[in-house]
C-alpha positions as CSV (number, residue, x, y, z in Angstrom):
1,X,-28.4,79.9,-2.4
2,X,-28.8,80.5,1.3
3,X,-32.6,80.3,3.2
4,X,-32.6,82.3,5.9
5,X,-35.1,82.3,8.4
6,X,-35.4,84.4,11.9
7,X,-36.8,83.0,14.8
8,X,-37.9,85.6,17.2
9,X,-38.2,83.4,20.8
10,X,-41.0,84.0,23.6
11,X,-41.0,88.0,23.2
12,X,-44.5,87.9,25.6
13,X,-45.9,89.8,27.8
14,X,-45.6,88.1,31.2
15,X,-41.6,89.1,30.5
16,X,-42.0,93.2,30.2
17,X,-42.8,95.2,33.3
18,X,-46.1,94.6,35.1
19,X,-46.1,90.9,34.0
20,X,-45.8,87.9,35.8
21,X,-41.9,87.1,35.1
22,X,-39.6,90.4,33.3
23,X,-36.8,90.2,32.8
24,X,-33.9,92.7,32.7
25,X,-33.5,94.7,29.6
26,X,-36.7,93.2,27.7
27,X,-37.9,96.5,26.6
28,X,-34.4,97.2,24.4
29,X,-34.0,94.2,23.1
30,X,-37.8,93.8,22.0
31,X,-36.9,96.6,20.4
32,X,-33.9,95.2,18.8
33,X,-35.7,92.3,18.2
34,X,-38.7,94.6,16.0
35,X,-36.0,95.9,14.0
36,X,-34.5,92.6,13.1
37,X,-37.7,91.3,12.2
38,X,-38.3,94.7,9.6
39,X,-35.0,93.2,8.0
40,X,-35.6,90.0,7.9
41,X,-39.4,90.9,5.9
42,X,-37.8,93.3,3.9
43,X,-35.0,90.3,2.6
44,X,-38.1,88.2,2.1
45,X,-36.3,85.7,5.1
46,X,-39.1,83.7,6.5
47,X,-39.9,85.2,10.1
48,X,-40.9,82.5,12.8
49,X,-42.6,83.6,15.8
50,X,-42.5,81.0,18.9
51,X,-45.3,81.5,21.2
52,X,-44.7,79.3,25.2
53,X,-47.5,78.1,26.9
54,X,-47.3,76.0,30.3
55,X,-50.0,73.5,30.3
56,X,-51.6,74.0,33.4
57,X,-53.0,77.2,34.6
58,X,-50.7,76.9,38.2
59,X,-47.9,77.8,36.1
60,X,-45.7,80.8,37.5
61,X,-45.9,82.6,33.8
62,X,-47.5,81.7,30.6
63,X,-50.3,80.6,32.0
64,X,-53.1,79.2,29.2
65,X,-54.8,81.6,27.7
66,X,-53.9,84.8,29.4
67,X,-52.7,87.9,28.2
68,X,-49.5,87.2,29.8
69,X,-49.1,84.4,27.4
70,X,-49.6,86.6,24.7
71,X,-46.8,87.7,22.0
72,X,-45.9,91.3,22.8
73,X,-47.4,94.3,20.5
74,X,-44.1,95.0,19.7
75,X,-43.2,92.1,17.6
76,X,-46.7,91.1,16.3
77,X,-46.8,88.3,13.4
78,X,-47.6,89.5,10.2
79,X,-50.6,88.0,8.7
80,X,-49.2,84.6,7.4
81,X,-46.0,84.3,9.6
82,X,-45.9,80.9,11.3
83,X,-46.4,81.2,15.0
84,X,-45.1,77.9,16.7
85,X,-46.9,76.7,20.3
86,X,-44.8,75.1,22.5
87,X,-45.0,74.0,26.0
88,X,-41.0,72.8,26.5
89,X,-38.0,75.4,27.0
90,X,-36.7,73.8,23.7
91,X,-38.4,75.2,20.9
92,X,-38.0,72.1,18.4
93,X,-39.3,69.8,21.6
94,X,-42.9,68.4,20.2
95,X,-43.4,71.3,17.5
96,X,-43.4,71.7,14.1
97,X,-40.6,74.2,14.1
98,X,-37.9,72.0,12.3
99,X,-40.5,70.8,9.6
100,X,-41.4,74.5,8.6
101,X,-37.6,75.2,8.2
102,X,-37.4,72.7,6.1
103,X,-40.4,72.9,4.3
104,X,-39.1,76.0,3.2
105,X,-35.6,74.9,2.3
106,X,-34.1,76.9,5.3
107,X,-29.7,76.5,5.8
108,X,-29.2,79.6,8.4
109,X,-31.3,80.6,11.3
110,X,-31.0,83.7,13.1
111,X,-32.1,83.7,16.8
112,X,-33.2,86.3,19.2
113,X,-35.2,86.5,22.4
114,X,-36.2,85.1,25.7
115,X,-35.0,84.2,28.1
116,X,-31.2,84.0,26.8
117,X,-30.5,81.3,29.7
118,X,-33.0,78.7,29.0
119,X,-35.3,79.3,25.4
120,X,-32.6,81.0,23.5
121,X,-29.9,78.7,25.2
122,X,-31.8,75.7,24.3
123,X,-33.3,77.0,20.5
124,X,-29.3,77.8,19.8
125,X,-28.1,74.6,20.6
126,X,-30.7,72.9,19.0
127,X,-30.0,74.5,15.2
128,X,-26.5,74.0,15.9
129,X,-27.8,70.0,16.2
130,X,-29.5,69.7,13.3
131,X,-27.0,71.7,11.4
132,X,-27.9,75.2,10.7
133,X,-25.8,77.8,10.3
134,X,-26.6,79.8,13.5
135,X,-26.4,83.5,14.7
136,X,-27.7,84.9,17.9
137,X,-28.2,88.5,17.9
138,X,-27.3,88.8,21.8
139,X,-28.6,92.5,22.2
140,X,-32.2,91.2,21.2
141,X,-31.8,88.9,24.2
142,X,-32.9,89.1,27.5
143,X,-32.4,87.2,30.9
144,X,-32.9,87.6,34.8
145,X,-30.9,87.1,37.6
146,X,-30.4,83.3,38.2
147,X,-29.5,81.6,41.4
148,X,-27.2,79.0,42.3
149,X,-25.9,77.6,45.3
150,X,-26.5,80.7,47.4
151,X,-25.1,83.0,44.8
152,X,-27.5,85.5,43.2
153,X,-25.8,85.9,39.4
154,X,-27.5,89.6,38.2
155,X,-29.1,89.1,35.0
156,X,-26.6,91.2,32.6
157,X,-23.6,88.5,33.9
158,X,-25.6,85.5,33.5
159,X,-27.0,86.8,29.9
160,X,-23.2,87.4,28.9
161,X,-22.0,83.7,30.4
162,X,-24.7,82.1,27.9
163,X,-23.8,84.0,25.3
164,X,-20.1,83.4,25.8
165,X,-20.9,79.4,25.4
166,X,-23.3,79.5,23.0
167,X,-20.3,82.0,20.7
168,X,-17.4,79.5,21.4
169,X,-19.1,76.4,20.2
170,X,-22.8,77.0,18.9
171,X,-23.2,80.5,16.9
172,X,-22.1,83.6,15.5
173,X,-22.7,86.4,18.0
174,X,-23.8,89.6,16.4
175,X,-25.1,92.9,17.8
176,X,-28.6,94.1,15.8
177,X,-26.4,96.9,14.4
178,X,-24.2,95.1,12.7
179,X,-26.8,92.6,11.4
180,X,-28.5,95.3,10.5
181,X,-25.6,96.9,8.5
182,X,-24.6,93.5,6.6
């Protein structure tokens, strides 16, 4: 039988409106995110929260200890849901994350949050790599407008580009809806 576990990715404060670094499109897909994670308790799938920190306070976001670096209201852990720390863009990077899937006998991970260009990018990739069966629900993602060679990519086309790769070779691509509905 299938373990499933959700791991909902740097849905903190700094990224909504009036923090440090938001990004485009947080508020829907936090709450996206909020109803995958009401799913995923009612199933009894184990819920993973992951929590970034910088390590030094001149950090542009996520600074230690701030409010900023705080998981947003709107996805709160429940009391004994494991919140990983992490201070690399790759959530397994020097973390217990992969030993608390296992631990738990977890085969399929479902991913969703920030930023879909670099945590969720990397997170994705990662499972892929140690062989989980991975789904990204890419409407409980959210991203910001990169920059590259002079070129300003808006954040809704760099969002769908990583979700693009990350669906042709890494993951199922799902909306919450249909998650939801399955």
């Amino acid at each position: 039988m299938s373990k499933t576990a959700l791991i909902v990715i740097d849905i903190q404060n700094d990224y909504f409106p009036g923090g440090d670094w938001p990004l485009t499109g947080v508020e829907p897909a936090a709450k996206n995110a909020a109803r995958l994670i009401g799913k995923a308790r009612e199933a009894g799938d184990l819920v993973v929260h992951i929590r970034h920190e910088f390590p030094t306070d001149d950090a542009p976001f996520f600074r230690p200890g701030t409010e900023g670096a705080a998981i947003h209201d709107s996805v709160r852990p429940a009391e004994g849901e494991h919140v990983v720390l992490k201070h690399r863009i790759n959530s397994y990077r020097d973390t217990d994350l992969k030993a608390h899937l296992d631990e738990h006998g977890v085969d399929r991970v479902v991913i969703c949050g920030n930023m879909s260009h670099m945590c969720v990018d990397a997170a994705t990739r990662a499972s892929a790599d140690f062989g989980y069966d991975v789904t990204v629900i890419h409407d409980a993602c959210a991203s910001r407008p990169l920059e590259f060679g002079g070129m300003t990519v808006p954040a809704e086309q760099a969002h769908a580009a990583f979700m693009s790769a990350l669906g042709f070779a890494y993951a199922r691509m799902m909306s919450t809806d249909d998650y939801v509905a399955a």
